[in-house]
DOMARSE-193788 format. One line per field, with one value per atom (N, C-alpha, C): residue number from 1; residue in one letter; atom name; x, y, z. Coordinates in Angstrom, 3 decimals, m for minus. Last residue first. Example, Ala and Ser with C-alpha at 12.3 -4.5 7.8 and 13.67 -1.06 7.14 Angstrom:
i	[2 2 2 1 1 1]
aa	[s s s a a a]
at	[N CA C N CA C]
x	[12.850 13.670 12.900 13.190 12.300 13.200]
y	[m2.250 m1.060 0.030 m5.690 m4.500 m3.300]
z	[7.080 7.140 7.870 7.800 7.800 7.800]
This chain:
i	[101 101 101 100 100 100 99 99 99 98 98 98 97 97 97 96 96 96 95 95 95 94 94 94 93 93 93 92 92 92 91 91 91 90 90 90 89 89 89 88 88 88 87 87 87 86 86 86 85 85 85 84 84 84 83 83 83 82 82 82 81 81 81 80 80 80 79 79 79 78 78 78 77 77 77 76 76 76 75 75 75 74 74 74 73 73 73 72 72 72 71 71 71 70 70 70 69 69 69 68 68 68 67 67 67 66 66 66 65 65 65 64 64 64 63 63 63 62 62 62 61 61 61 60 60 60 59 59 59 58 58 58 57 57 57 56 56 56 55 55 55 54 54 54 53 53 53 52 52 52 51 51 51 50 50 50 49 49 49 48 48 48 47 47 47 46 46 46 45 45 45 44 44 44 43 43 43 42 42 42 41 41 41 40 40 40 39 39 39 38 38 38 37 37 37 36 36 36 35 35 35 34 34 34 33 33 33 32 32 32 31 31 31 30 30 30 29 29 29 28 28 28 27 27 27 26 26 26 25 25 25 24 24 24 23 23 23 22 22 22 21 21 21 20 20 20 19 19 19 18 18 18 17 17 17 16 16 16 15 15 15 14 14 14 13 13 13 12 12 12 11 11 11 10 10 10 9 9 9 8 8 8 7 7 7 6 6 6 5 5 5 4 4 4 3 3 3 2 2 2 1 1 1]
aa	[x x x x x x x x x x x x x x x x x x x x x x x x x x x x x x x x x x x x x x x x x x x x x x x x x x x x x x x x x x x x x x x x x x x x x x x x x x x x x x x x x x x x x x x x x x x x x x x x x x x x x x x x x x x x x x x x x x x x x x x x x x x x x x x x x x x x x x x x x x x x x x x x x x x x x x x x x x x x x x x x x x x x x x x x x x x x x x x x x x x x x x x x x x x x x x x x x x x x x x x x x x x x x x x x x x x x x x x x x x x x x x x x x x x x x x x x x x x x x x x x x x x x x x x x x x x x x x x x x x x x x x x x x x x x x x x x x x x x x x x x x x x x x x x x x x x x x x x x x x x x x x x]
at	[N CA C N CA C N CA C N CA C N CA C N CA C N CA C N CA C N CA C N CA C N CA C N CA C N CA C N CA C N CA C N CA C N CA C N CA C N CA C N CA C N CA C N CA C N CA C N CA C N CA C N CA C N CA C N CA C N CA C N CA C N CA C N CA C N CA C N CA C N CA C N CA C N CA C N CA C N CA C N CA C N CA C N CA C N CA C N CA C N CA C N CA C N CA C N CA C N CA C N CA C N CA C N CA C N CA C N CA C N CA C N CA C N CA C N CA C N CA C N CA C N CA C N CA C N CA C N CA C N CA C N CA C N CA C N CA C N CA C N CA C N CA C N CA C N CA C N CA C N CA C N CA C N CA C N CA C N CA C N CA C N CA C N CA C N CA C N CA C N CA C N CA C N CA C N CA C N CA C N CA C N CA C N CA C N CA C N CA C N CA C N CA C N CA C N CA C N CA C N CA C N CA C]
x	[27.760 28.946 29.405 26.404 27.074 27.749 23.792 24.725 25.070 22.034 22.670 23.515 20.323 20.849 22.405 17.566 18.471 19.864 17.665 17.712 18.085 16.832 18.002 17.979 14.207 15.234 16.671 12.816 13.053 14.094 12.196 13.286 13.398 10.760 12.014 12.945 8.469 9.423 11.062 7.519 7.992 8.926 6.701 7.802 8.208 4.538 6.015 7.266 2.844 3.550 4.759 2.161 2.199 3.489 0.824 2.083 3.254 m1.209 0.001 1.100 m2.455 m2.052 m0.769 m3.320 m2.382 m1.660 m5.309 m3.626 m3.239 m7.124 m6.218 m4.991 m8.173 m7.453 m6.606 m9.105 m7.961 m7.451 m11.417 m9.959 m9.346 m12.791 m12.236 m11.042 m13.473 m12.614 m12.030 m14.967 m13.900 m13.285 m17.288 m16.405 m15.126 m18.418 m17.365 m16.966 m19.511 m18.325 m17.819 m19.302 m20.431 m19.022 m18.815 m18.718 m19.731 m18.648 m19.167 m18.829 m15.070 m16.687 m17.558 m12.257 m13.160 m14.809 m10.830 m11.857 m12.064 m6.932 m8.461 m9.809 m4.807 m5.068 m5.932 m4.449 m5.086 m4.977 m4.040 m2.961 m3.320 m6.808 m6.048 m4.918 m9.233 m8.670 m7.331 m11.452 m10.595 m9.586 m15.150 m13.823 m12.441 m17.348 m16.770 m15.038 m19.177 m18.056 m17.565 m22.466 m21.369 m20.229 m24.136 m23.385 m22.063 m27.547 m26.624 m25.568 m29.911 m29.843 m28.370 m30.541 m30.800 m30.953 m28.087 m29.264 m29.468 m25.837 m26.029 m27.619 m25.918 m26.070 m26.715 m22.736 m23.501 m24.422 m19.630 m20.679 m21.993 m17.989 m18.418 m19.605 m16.917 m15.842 m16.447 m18.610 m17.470 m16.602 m22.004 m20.912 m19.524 m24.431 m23.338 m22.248 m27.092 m26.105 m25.425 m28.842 m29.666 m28.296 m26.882 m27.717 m28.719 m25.821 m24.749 m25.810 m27.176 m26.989 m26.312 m26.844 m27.602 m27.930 m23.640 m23.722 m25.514 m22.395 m22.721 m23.576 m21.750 m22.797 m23.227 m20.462 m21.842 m22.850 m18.135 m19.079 m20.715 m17.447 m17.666 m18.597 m17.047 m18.046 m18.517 m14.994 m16.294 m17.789 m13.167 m13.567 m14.566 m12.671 m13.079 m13.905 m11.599 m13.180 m13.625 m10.134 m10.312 m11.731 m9.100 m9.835 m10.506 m6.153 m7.177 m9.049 m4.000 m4.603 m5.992 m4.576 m3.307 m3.526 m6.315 m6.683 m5.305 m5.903 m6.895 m6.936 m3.045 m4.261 m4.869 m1.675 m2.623 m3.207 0.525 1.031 m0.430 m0.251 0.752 1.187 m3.103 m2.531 m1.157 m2.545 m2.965 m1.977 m4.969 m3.636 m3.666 m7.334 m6.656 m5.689 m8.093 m7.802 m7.418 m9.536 m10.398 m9.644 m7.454 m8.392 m8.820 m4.297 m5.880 m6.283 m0.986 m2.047 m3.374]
y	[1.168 0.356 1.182 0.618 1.753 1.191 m0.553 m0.792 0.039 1.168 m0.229 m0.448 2.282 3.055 2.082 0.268 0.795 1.720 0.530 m1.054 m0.439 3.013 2.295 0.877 2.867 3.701 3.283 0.835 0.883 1.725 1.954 1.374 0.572 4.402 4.854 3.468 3.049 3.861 4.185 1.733 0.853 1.731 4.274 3.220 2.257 4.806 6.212 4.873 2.861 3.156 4.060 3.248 1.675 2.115 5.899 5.910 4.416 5.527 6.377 5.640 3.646 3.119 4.167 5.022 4.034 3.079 6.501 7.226 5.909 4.987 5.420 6.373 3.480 2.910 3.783 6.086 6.072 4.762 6.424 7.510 7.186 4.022 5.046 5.826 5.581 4.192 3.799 7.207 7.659 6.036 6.036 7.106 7.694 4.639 4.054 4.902 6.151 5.016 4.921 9.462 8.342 7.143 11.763 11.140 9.374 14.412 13.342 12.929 16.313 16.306 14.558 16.478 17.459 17.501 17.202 16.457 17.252 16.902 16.817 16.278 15.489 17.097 17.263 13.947 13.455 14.690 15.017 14.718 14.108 14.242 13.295 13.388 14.395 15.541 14.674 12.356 12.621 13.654 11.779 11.420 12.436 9.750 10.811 11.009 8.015 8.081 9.804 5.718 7.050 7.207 4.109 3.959 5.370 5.305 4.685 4.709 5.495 4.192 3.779 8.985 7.769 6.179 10.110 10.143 9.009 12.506 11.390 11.442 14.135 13.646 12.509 14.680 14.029 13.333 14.499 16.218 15.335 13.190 13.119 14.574 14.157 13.901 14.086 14.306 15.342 15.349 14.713 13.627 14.862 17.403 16.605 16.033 16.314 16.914 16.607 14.155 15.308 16.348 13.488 13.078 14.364 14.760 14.667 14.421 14.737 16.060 15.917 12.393 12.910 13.942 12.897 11.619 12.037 13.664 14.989 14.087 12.367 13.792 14.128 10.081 9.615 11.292 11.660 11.230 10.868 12.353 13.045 12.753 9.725 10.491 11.676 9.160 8.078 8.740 10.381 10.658 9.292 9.888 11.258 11.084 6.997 7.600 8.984 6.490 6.763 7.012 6.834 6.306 6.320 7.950 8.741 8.269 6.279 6.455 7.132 5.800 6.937 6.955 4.979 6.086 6.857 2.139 2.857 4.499 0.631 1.477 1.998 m1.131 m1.813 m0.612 m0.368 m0.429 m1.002 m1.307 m0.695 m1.021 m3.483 m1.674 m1.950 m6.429 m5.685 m4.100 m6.785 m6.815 m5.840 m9.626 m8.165 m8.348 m11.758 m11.589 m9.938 m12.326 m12.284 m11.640 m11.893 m10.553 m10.768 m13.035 m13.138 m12.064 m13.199 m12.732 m12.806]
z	[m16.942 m17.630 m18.349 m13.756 m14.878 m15.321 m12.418 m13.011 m13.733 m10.327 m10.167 m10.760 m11.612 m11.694 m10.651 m11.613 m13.127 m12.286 m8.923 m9.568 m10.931 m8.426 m7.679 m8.030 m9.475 m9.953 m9.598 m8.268 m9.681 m10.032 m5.915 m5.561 m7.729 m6.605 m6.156 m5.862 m7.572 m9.007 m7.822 m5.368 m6.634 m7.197 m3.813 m3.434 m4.491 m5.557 m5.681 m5.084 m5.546 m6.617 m6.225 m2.731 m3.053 m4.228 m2.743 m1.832 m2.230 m4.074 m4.815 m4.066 m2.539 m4.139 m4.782 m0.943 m0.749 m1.387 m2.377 m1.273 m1.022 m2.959 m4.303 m3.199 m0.511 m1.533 m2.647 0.970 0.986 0.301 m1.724 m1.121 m0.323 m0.594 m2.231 m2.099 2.151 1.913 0.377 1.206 2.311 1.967 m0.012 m0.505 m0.454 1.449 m0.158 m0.455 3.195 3.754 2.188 2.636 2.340 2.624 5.055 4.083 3.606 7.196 7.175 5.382 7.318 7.204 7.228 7.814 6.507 6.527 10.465 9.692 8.953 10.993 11.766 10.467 9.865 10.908 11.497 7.863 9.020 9.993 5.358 5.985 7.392 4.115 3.996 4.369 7.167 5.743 5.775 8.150 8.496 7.010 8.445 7.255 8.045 9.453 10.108 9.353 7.350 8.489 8.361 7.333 6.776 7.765 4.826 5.868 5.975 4.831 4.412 5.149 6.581 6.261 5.405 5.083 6.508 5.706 2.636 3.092 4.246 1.410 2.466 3.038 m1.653 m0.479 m0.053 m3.204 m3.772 m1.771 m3.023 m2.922 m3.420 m2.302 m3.698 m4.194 m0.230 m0.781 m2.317 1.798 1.381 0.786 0.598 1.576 1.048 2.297 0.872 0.982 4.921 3.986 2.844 4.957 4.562 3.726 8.050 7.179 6.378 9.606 8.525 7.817 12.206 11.565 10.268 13.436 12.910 12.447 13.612 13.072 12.356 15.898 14.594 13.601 18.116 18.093 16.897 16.806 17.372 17.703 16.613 15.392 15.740 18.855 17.858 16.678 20.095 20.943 19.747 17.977 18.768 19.148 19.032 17.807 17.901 21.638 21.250 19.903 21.747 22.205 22.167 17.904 19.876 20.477 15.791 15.928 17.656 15.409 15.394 15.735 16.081 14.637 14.546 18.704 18.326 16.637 19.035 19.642 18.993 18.826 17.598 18.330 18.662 19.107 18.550 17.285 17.961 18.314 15.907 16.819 17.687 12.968 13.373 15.073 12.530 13.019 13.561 10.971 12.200 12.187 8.522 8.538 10.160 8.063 8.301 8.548 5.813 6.728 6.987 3.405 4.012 5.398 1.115 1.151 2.318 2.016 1.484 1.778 1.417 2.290 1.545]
């Protein structure tokens, strides 16, 4: 797979991955009010012109707050990096544990 292509959603909706016209309509309300605040991840603030998202709390329950886009997308490369690794070590383990002599 290449970097340039996407990989398609799961099941294609963006409303059941939380992405929907609620959370659309949400963000687009709070969207000028975030600016001026502290992104929520790096605590470090969001100022007009940069790119920000409406961040979701990483069991996805609801929201933690506006965020700086590299920030929220930072985070979820390193959750998908754990999740990437724990699946390597558990099928590593069942590959040593494969042979008893």
């Amino acid at each position: 797979m290449t970097w340039a292509r996407r990989r398609p959603k799961p099941d294609g909706n963006a409303a059941a991955q939380g992405y929907g016209g609620d959370h659309k309509k949400l963000r687009a309300t709070l969207l000028p009010k975030a600016y001026g605040t502290r992104c929520y991840r790096c605590g470090k603030p969001m100022l007009r012109g940069q790119a920000l998202h409406l961040d979701h709390l990483d069991n996805r329950t609801g929201y933690g707050g506006f965020s700086h886009a590299a920030c929220n997308l930072k985070a979820a490369a390193r959750k998908a990096r754990r999740i990437q690794v724990a699946g390597k070590r558990r099928r590593l383990t069942v590959l040593d544990d494969s042979r008893q002599w």
